[in-house]
C-alpha positions in Angstrom: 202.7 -46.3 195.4 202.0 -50.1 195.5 198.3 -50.8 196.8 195.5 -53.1 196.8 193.9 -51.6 194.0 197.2 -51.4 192.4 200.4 -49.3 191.9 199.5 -45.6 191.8 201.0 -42.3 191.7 202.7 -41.8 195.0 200.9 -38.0 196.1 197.7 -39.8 196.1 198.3 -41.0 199.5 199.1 -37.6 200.8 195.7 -36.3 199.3 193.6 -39.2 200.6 195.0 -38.3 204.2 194.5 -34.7 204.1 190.5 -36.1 202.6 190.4 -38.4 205.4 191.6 -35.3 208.3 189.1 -32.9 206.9 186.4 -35.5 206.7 186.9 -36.2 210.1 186.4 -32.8 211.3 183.3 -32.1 209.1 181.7 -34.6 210.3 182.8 -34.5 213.9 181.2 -31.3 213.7 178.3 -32.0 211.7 177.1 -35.2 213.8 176.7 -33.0 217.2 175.8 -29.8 215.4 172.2 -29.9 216.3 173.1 -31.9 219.7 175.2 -29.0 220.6 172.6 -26.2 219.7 169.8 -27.8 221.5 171.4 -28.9 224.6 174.4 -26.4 225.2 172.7 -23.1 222.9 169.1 -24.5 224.1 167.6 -23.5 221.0 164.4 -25.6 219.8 164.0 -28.2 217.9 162.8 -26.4 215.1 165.3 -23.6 215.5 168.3 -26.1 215.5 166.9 -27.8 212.4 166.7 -24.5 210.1 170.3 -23.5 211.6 171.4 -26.8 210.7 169.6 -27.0 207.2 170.4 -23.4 205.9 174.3 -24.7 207.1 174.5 -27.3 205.2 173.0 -25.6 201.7 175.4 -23.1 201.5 177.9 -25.7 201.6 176.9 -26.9 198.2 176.9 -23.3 196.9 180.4 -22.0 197.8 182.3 -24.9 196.2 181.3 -24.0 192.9 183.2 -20.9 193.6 185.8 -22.0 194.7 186.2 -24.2 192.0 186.1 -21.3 189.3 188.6 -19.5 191.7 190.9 -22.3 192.1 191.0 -22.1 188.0 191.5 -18.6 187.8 193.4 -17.5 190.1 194.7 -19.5 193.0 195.8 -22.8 191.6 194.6 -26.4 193.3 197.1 -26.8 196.0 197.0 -23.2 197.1 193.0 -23.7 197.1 193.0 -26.7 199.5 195.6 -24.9 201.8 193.6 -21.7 202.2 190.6 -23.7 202.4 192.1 -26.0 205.3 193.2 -22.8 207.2 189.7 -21.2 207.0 188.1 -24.7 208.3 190.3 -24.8 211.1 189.5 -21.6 212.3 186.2 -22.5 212.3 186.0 -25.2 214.0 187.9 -23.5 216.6 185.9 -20.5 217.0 183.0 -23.0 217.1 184.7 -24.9 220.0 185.0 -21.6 222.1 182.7 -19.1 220.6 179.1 -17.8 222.8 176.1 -17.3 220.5 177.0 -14.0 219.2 180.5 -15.9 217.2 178.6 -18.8 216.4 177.3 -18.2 213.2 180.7 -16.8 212.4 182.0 -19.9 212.9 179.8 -21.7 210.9 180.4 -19.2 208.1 184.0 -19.7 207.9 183.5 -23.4 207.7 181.6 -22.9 204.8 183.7 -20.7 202.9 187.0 -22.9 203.6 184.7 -25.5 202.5 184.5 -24.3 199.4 188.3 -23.6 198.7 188.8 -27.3 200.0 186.1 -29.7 198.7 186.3 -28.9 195.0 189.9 -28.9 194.6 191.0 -31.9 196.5 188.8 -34.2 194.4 190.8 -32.3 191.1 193.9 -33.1 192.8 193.5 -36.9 192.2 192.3 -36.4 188.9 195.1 -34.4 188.2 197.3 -37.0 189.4 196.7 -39.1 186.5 197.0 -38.6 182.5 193.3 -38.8 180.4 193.0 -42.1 179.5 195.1 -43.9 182.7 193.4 -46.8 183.1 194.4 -46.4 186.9 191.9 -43.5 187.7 189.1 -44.9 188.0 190.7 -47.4 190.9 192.3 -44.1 192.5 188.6 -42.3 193.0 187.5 -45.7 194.8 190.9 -45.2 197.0 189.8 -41.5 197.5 185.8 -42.4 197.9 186.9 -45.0 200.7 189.1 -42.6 202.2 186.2 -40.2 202.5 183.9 -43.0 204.4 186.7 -43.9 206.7 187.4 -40.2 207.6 183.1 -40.0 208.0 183.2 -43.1 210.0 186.1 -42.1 212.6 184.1 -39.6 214.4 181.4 -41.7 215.2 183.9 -44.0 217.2 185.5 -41.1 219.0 182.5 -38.2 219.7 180.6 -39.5 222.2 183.7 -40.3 224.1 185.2 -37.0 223.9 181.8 -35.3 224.5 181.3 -37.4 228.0 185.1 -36.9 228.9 186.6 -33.1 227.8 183.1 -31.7 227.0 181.3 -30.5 223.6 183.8 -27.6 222.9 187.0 -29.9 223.0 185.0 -32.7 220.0 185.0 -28.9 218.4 188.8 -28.3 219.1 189.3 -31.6 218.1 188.0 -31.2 214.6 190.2 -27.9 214.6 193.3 -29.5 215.0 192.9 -32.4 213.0 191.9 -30.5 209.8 195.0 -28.0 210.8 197.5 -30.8 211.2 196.7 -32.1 207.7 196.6 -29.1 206.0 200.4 -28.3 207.5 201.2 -31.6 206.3 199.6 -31.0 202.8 201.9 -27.3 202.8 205.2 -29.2 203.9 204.3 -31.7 201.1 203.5 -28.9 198.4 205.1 -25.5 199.4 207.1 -25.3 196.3 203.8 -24.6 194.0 201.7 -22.6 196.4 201.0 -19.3 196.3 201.6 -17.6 199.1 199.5 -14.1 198.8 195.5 -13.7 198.0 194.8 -11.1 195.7 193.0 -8.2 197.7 189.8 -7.9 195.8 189.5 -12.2 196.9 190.3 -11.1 200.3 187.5 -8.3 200.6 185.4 -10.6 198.8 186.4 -13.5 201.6 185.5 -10.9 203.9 182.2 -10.0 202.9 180.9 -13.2 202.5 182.1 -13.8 205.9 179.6 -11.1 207.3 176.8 -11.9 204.1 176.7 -15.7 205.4 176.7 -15.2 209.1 173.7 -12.7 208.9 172.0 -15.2 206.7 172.6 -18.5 208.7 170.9 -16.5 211.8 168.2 -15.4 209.6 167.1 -18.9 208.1 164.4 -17.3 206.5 165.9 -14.8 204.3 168.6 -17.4 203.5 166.3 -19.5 202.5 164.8 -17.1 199.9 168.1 -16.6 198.6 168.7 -20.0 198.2 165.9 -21.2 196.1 166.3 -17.7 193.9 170.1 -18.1 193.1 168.9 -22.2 192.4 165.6 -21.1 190.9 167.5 -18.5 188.4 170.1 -20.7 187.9 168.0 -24.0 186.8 165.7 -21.9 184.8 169.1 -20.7 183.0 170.1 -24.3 182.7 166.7 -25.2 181.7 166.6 -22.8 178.9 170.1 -23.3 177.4 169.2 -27.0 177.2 166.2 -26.3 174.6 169.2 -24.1 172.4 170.5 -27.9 171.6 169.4 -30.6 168.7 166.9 -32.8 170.2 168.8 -35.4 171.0 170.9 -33.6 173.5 168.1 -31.5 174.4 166.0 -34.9 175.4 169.3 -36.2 177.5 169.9 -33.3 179.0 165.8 -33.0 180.0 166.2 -36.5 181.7 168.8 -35.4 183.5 166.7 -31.9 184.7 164.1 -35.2 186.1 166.2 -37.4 187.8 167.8 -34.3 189.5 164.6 -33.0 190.6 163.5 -37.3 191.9 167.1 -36.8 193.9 166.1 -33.8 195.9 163.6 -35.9 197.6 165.9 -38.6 198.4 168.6 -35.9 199.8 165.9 -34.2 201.8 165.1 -37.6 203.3 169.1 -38.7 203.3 169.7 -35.3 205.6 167.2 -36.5 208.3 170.3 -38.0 209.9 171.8 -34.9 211.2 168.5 -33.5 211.8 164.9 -35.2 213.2 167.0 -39.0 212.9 169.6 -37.7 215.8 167.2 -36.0 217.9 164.8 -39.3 218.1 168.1 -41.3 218.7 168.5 -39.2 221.9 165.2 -39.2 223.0 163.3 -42.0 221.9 165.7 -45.1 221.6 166.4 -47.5 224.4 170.7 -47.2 223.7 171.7 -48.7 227.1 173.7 -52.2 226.5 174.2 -53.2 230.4 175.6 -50.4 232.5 176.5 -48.3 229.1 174.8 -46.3 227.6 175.5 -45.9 223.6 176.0 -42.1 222.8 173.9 -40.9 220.1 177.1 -39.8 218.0 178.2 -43.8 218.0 174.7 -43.9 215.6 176.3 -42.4 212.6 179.2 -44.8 212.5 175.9 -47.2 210.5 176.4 -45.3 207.1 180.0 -44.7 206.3 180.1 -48.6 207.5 177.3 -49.6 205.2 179.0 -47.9 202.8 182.3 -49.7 203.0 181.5 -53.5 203.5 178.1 -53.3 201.1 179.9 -50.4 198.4 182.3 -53.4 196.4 179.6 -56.0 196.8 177.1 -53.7 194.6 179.7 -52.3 192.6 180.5 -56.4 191.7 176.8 -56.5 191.4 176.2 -54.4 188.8 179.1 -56.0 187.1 177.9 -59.6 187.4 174.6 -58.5 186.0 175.9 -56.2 182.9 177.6 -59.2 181.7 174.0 -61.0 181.6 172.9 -57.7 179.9 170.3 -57.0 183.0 172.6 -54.1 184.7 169.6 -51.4 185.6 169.9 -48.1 183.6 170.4 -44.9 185.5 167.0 -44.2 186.2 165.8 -47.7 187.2 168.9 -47.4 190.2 167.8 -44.2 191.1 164.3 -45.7 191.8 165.7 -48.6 193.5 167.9 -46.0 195.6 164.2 -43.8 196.6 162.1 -47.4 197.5 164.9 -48.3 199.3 164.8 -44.6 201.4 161.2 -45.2 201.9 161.6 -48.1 203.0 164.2 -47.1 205.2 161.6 -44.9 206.9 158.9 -47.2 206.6 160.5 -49.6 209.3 160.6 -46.6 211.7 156.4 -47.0 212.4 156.8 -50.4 212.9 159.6 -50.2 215.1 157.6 -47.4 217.1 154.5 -49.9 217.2 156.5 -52.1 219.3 157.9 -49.6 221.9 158.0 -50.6 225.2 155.9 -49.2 227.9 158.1 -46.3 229.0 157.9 -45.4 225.0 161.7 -46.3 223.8 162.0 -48.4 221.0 165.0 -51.2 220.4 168.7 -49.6 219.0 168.5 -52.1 216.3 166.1 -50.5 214.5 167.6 -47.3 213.8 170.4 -49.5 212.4 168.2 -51.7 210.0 166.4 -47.9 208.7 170.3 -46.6 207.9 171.2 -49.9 206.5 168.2 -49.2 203.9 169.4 -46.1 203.5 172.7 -46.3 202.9 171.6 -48.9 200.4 169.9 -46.0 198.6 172.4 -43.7 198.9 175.0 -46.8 197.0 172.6 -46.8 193.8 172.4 -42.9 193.9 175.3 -41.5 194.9 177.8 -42.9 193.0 176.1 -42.7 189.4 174.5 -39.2 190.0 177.3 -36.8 188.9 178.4 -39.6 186.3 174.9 -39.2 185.0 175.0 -35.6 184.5 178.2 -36.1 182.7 177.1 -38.9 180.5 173.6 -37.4 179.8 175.1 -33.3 178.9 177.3 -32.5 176.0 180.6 -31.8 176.7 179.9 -27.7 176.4 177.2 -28.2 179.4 178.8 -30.1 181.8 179.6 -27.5 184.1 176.4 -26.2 183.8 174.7 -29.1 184.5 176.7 -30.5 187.5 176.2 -26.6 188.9 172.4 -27.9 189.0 172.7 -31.0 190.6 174.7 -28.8 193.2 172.4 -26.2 193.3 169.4 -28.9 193.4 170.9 -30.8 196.6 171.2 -26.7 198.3 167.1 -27.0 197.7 167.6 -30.5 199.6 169.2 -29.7 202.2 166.1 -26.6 202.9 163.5 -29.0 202.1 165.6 -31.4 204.8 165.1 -28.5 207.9 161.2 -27.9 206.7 160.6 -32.0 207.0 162.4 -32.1 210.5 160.5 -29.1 211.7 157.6 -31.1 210.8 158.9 -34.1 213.4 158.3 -31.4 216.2 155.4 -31.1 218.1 153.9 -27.8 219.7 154.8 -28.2 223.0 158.2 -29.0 222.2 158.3 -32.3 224.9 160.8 -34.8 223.6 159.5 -37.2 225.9 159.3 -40.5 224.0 155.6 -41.5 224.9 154.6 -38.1 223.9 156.3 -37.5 220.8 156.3 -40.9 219.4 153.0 -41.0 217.8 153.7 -37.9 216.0 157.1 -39.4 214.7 155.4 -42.4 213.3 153.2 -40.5 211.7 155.7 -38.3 209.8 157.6 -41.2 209.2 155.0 -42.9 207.2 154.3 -40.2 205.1 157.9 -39.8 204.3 158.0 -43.5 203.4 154.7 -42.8 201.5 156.3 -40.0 199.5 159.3 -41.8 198.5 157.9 -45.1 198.0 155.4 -43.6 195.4 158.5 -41.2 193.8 160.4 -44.3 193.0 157.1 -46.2 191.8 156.9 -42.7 189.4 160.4 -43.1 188.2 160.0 -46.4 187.3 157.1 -45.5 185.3 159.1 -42.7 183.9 161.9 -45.2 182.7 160.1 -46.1 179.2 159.0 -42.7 178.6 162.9 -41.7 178.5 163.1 -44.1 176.6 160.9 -43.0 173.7 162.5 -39.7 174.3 165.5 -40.8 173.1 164.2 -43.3 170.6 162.1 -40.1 168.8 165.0 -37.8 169.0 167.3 -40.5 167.1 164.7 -40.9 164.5 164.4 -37.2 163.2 168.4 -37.2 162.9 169.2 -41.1 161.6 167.8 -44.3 160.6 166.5 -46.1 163.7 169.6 -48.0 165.8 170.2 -48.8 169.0 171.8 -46.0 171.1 174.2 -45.8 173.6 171.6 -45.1 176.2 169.2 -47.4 175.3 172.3 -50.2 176.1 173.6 -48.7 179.4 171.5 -46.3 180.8 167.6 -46.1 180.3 166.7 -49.6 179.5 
């Protein structure tokens, strides 16, 4: 297949739709998730932010799962097809479910989840031998393909919302992700496997009952959470000191700048959570006789993402051939400053409100364009990192933590909404606004300072490196002290 980026095995369009179908119902669903629960449900805010944050966390536990059972048992293809079945049930038991079915719904969205998300991204990789210089431009295909599919429901949500009603931006989700998933079958029916082994099934089963209980009681789930990720890192952790110090000092700087990213994910989640419900209630959205729908808000991102992604990525290329490319750590300090400041702008903003206490639409989009600046010297070097800084035996390992480390995020996320809330629960902008500015600032505060600590950090991993070189050769310049921690 002839593209921009090149010519390219031809499947790799087939996956990047089927990417682009279930990204578009994720996020359809994700961007009036807490909407839906406050206004249709009437939970609180509080109650639709632990819902929504104790959601989200399991869906960085289940794909590791899935991944293992895709290798074991079920194959790839058969993975993403089973996975794609599961979502689109779940979407449309969430489009016509009462409270009782709901967390059902959201249960089966996170099990298909798992099947799905880990498998489609091996399906491009699998598409191309190991040193095919072509790979690394087929992930960018795939990576925009994810943004475009993110994007797409911002355009359409609001409109379907005002128009059919919340359960049909539900239905719609349901059928996209089911469409693409019969297309992905038609396309690859001749290496699926058609039958789940029964013990999978009971297992499917069970954790459809486990996770629904849990999601309704946040609480509990969130204990599970942090044991399973507490048990887990601690495992990591103490495997890591097994190795020569060399790899035992990488793999330590990795255990930091995974813990530095929890913060920035916490903050990063805000956008489904406390972000969206001060869009609603506290931003002046009408341009003339419309009125912008909150939903149209997240199309900021997954734009930012695609016009300002290739300029940094030609960035960091102009300035690694003046040798000033910033190491891994010193980007994922830019990326926190750049979140705190992101935040910072939201005081400001709230210091200018007019009288009725709504503040200009302009300024939510400067905080996301901040943001998603972050999240562009983060997100794309983050798993990289944890390859590049593990030995090979501990890169599964490893990449489990950073997994289990944005679950722990995505708690942390519902805990720093809950804090946006007030007592009386008003969402009337001239009495709620002082509290959000002063949340706000400490969040900017917090991640301002974390990235000034990182920074500070940097020459330390330095000498960590430098010290663990020096019991094992003569001194020399290391890989990492060229490309990633100077």
């Amino acid at each position: 297949m002839s593209t921009f980026f090149g010519q390219h095995p031809e499947n790799l369009y087939s996956i990047c739709l089927t990417e682009i179908g279930e990204r578009f119902s994720f996020y359809m669903a994700r961007n009036i998730l807490v909407l839906y629960m406050i206004k249709v449900f009437l939970f609180s805010n509080a109650q639709a932010y632990t819902t929504f944050a104790t959601f989200t966390a399991f869906l960085y536990f289940t794909p590791l799962i899935g991944g293992y059972l895709a290798d074991r048992w079920l194959g790839i293809k058969s993975s993403i097809f089973f996975g794609g079945l599961l979502l689109s049930l779940g979407y449309f038991l969430l489009a016509y479910s009462n409270q009782s079915f709901f967390y059902f719904s959201l249960a089966l969205i996170i099990i298909g989840d798992g099947f799905f998300m880990p498998n489609i991204a091996n399906a491009i990789g699998q598409l191309y031998q190991q040193n095919d210089s072509r790979r690394e431009s087929g992930f960018t295909i795939f990576y925009i393909a994810i943004q475009i599919g993110a994007l797409l429901p911002a355009l359409f949500a609001g409109w379907i919302i005002s128009q059919f009603g919340w359960h049909n931006a539900f239905l719609s989700a349901a059928i996209v992700i089911l469409l693409v998933t019969i297309r992905f079958y038609f396309n690859s029916y001749s290496t699926l496997k058609y039958r789940l082994p029964y013990f999978l099934l009971a297992s499917i089963i069970i954790s459809l009952f486990s996770l629904a209980l849990l999601i309704k009681n946040a609480y509990i789930a969130n204990m599970v959470i942090f044991l399973f990720s507490g048990i887990f890192i601690f495992y990591a952790l103490k495997k890591s000191f097994s190795h020569p110090p060399l790899q035992r000092n990488r793999l330590l700087i990795g255990f930091i700048l995974t813990a530095f990213s929890i913060l920035f994910w916490a903050l990063f989640e805000q956008a489904g959570m406390s972000l969206t419900i001060f869009t609603e209630y506290n931003v002046q959205r009408s341009l003339g006789a419309w009125t912008i729908p909150t939903t149209v808000f997240f199309i900021f991102n997954p734009f930012f993402v695609i016009t300002c992604g290739p300029l940094i990525a030609k960035m960091w290329l102009w300035l690694d051939s003046y040798h000033l490319n910033p190491s891994t750590p010193a980007k994922f300090a830019y990326g926190t400053l750049l979140m705190g400041l992101g935040f910072a702008i939201l005081p400001l903003a709230i210091k200018t409100q007019a009288i009725d206490g709504y503040i200009q639409w302009y300024w939510i989009a400067i905080s996301y364009f901040l943001q998603s600046l972050g999240e562009l010297f983060i997100s794309p070097v983050g798993l990289s990192m944890i390859v590049e800084l593990s030995p090979k035996e501990m890169n599964g390992l490893m990449m489990g933590v950073w997994y289990f480390a944005t679950a722990i995020a995505n708690v942390l996320a519902g805990f720093i909404a809950k804090w946006t809330t007030i007592p009386s629960g008003s969402n009337l902008p001239l009495i709620t606004s002082a509290h959000y500015a002063q949340v706000f600032s400490w969040l900017a505060v917090f991640s301002i300072v974390a990235g000034f600590i990182m920074l500070i950090f940097i020459p330390l991993f330095k000498k960590m490196i430098t010290a663990s070189v020096s019991c094992i050769t003569p001194p020399a310049k290391h890989p990492l002290e060229v490309g990633s921690l100077h």
